[in-house]
Phi, psi and omega in degrees: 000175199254146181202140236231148183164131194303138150254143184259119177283119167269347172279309183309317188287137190239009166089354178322323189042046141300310177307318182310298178302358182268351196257110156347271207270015160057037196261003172247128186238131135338094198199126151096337185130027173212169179239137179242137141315098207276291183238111199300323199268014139266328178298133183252061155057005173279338156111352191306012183261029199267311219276343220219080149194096181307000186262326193061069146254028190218133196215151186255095176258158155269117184221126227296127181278106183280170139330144185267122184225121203271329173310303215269358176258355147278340181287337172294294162341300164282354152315301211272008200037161174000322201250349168276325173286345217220313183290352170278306181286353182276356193248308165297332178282336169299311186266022162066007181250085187276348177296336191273341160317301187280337168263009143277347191266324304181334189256316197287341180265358171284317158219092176265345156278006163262352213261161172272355174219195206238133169337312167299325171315302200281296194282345160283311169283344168270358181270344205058064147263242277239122174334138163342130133321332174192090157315153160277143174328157167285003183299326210142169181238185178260152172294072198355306199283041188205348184279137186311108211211123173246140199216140161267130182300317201327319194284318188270324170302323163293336180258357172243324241294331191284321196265316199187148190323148191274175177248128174273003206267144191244300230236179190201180303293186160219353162286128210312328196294313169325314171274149193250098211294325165290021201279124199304320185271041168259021179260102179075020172302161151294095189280135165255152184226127195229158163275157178292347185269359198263352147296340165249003172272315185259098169343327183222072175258341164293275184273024193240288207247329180274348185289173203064327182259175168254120140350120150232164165224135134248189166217108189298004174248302190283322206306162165249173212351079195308322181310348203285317217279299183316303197300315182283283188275034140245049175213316133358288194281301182286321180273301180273352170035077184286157170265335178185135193246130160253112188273122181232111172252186170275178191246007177286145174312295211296342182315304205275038184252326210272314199275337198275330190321294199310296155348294209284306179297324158322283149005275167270007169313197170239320165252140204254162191214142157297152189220128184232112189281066186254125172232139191264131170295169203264353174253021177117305211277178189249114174286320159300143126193086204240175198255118142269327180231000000 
């Protein structure tokens, strides 16, 4: 499949770091006076970082979509030096991706005797001995509340079960525009696609419906660039290859924008997925709920 992804002009960037607070997933850095891409395996293509680069030195190229391979992109990565290698691993170890992690530290110790800096240097810096390697511009930062994160509930659910229902949800974000289909727990999950309203319509939805799966959310009436949403879930299905996506709406007409989104990408996957259809009445309860596909 075809998959969208920044490109960086480095003669045109003049280092401004306007472009940086536009990136969701914090996949853009300021570094040595130009902005780079720390991680190809966050960026979704959406671009918002295009409109805020006084230069145009940022571009959305379209390109045949691989594997994800963290060896040949740490190997790029040092080209570009030091300070572009330790802002990439600090950015997977920020986002919790530790398997891809440990197989960049696993290349850098194969080969270290090419490297501009030293292993200890690399293990200093994942311990926080050593200061940020490249602060951000004064324009601004990314938003905490957007960087991906998979977390175990077990602990807060054992400290509420006495006062008010546990929470099943393990991961962060969950709004479509927010989430990133290469976020590692999203590799064979159980997906739920859920409309925003149906957690609060329905009472027991934390354990009826997020536990086991990983959570996206939208709304097929209000959200603006739904194509954004088809393109993350077929990259859902074909990259991260979920085991079953269950879609949970309202019982309102417009909902039922949320179950075609789902249709259409199956339509243009590579791969078919079961797909299971529950709707919540507008008082709570669930009129529905069958294997559609």
């Amino acid at each position: 499949m075809i998959r969208e992804i920044v490109k960086i002009d480095e003669e045109l960037c003049d280092g401004c770091g306007q472009c940086v607070p536009n990136c969701h997933e914090g996949a853009l850095q300021i570094i040595d006076g130009k902005a780079r891409l720390v991680s190809e395996l966050m960026c979704d293509g959406l671009g918002a970082c295009l409109g805020h680069c006084p230069q145009g030195a940022i571009t959305v190229e379209k390109r045949e979509a691989v594997e994800y391979d963290e060896e040949a992109v740490i190997a790029q990565m040092i080209e570009k030096g030091r300070a572009t290698v330790f802002a990439h691993l600090k950015h997977l170890q920020d986002h919790n991706e530790m398997g891809y992690l440990k197989e960049a530290l696993n290349y850098l110790k194969a080969n270290r005797e090419s490297l501009p800096f030293s292993i200890k240097e690399v293990h200093e810096l994942l311990h926080g001995i050593e200061k940020p390697v490249s602060p951000q511009p004064k324009t601004g930062a990314t938003c905490p509340g957007s960087a991906s994160q998979s977390f175990n509930a077990t602990g807060f659910k054992m400290a509420s079960q006495a006062t008010e229902a546990a929470s099943e949800l393990d991961h962060w974000p969950v709004q479509m525009h927010l989430i990133n289909p290469a976020a590692s727990y999203f590799q064979g999950a159980d997906l739920l696609v859920a409309a925003d309203c149906a957690a609060f319509a329905h009472g027991d939805f934390h354990r009826k419906f997020i536990a086991g799966k990983k959570m996206v959310i939208a709304c097929p009436k209000l959200d603006q660039g739904k194509e954004i949403y088809m393109q993350k879930l077929i990259r859902l299905i074909d990259e991260a290859k979920v085991n079953t996506i269950t879609v949970v709406v309202m019982e309102v007409p417009c909902c039922g924008g949320l179950t075609r989104m789902v249709q259409m990408a199956l339509a243009q996957a590579s791969r078919k997925v079961p797909v299971k259809i529950a709707m919540i009445g507008i008082k709570g309860e669930v009129l529905s709920e069958e294997w559609a596909i």
